[in-house]
N, C-alpha and C positions, 0 to 999 in steps of 0.2 A: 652763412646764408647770403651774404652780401655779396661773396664770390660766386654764388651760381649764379643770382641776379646778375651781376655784372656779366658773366660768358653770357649768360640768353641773352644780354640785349645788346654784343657784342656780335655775336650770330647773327640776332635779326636782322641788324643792320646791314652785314655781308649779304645776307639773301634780300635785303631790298633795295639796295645797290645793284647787285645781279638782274632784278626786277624791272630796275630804272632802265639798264643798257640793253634790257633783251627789249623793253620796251619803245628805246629810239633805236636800235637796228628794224625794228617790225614799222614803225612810223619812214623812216629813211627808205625800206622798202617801198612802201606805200606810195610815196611823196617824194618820186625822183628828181621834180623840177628844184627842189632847195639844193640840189648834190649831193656829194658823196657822205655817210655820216666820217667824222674826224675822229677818231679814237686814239690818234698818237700823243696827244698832251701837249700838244706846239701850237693849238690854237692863239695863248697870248702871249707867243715868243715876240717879243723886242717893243713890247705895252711898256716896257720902261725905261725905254730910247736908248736897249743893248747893255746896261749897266748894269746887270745884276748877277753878276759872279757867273757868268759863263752858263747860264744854263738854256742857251741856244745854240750852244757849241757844235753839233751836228745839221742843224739848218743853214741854210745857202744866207743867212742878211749880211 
């Protein structure tokens, strides 16, 4: 029983995740003066002054 518990609330999460992003795409829509929404995950590329094992390795810093 623990194990369906855990998948549903394993699930929920995925769909209110999904919930979240559909819901700042519709807001970013909305609300062009903030820019573009950011979805690539490089928002806090080099918050640790580049030292943390390469994983800005694809950005220009």
């Amino acid at each position: 029983m623990t194990y369906l518990i855990t998948i549903a609330i394993m699930i929920a999460l995925v769909f209110a995740w999904v919930g979240v992003q559909t819901a700042a795409r519709r807001y970013a829509e909305r609300h062009p003066e903030f820019g573009p929404l950011r979805e690539d995950g490089k928002e806090g590329c080099g918050g640790c002054g580049n030292h943390c094992a390469g994983h800005c390795e694809s950005s220009s810093h």
